[in-house]
C-alpha positions in Angstrom: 14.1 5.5 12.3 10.8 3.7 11.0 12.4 1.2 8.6 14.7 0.3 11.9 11.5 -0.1 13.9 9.7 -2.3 11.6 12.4 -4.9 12.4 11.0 -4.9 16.0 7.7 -5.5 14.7 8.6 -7.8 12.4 10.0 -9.7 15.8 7.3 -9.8 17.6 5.1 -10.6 14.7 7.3 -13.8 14.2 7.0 -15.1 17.9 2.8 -14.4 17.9 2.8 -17.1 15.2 4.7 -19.3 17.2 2.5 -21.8 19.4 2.6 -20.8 22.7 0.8 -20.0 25.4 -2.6 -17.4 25.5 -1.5 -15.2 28.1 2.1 -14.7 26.5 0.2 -14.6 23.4 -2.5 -11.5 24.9 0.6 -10.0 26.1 2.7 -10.0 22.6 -0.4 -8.7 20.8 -1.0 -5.7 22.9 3.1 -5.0 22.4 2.5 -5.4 18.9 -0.7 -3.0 19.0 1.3 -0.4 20.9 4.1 -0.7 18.5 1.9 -0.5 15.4 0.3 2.7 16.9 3.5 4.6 17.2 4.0 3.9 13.8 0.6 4.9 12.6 1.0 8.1 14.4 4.1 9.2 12.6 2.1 8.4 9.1 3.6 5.0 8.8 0.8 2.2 7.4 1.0 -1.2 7.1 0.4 -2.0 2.9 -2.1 -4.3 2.2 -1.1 -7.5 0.0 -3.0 -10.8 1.1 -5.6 -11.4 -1.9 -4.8 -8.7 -4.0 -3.0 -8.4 -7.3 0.8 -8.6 -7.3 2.0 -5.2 -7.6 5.6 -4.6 -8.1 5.8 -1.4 -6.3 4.3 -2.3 -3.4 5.2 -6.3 -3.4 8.6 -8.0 -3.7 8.2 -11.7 -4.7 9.6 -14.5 -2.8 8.3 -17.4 -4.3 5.2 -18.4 -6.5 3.0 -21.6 -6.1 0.7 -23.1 -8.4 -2.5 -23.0 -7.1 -6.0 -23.6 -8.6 -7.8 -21.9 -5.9 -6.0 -18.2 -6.8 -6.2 -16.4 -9.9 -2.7 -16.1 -11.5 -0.7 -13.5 -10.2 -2.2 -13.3 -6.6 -1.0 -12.3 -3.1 -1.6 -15.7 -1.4 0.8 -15.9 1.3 2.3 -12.4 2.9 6.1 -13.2 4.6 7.0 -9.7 5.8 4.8 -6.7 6.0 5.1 -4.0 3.6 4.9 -0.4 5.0 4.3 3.0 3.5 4.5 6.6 4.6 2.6 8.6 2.8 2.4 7.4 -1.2 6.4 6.5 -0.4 7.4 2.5 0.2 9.1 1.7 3.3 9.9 -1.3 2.2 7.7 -3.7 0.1 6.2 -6.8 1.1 7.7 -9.9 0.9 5.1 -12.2 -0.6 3.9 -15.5 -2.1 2.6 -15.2 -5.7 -0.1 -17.8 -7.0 0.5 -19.3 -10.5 -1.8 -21.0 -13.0 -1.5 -24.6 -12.9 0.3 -26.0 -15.5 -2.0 -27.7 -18.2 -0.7 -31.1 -19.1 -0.2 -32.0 -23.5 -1.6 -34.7 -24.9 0.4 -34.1 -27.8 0.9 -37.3 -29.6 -2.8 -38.4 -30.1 -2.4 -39.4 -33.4 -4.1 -42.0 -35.4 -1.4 -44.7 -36.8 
């Protein structure tokens, strides 16, 4: 029953980032607080990922992107929420992993 309410979250998480209107906006966050409080109350909690160390059991990578502002191996971008119960996963979040930029060889600086 949780895993199949996430999916409503998930919905009205996706149309809050949408640009739209403030009072449709007010209106879809207070559905989305409501709905996140039901979930809290039966144990369910949303995992934390943004800025924190990839962690396979908790994250699932969708994609990495080189960045110079992250350390390697850093939550930069969260897709889908994660959510536990308990120490059991829901379902892992789907998330955006920052890589070390690639350093560029100079091989070939040779003397002739």
């Amino acid at each position: 029953m949780l895993r199949d309410w996430l999916e409503v979250v998930d919905s009205v998480d996706r149309a809050l980032a949408l640009d739209q209107g403030a009072e449709l906006r007010e209106g879809l966050r207070a559905v989305l607080d409501q709905m996140q409080g039901v979930l809290k109350r039966h144990g369910a909690e949303r995992i934390d990922a943004e800025g924190q160390p990839f962690d396979p059991n908790l994250h699932e990578a969708i994609s990495t992107v080189t960045s110079a502002d992250h350390a390697p191996n850093v939550v930069v971008h969260v897709a889908r929420a994660g959510w536990r119960l308990a120490d059991r996963v829901l379902r892992p979040a789907q998330v955006v992993v920052a890589k070390a930029p690639e350093e560029v060889s100079h091989g070939g600086d040779r003397d002739a």
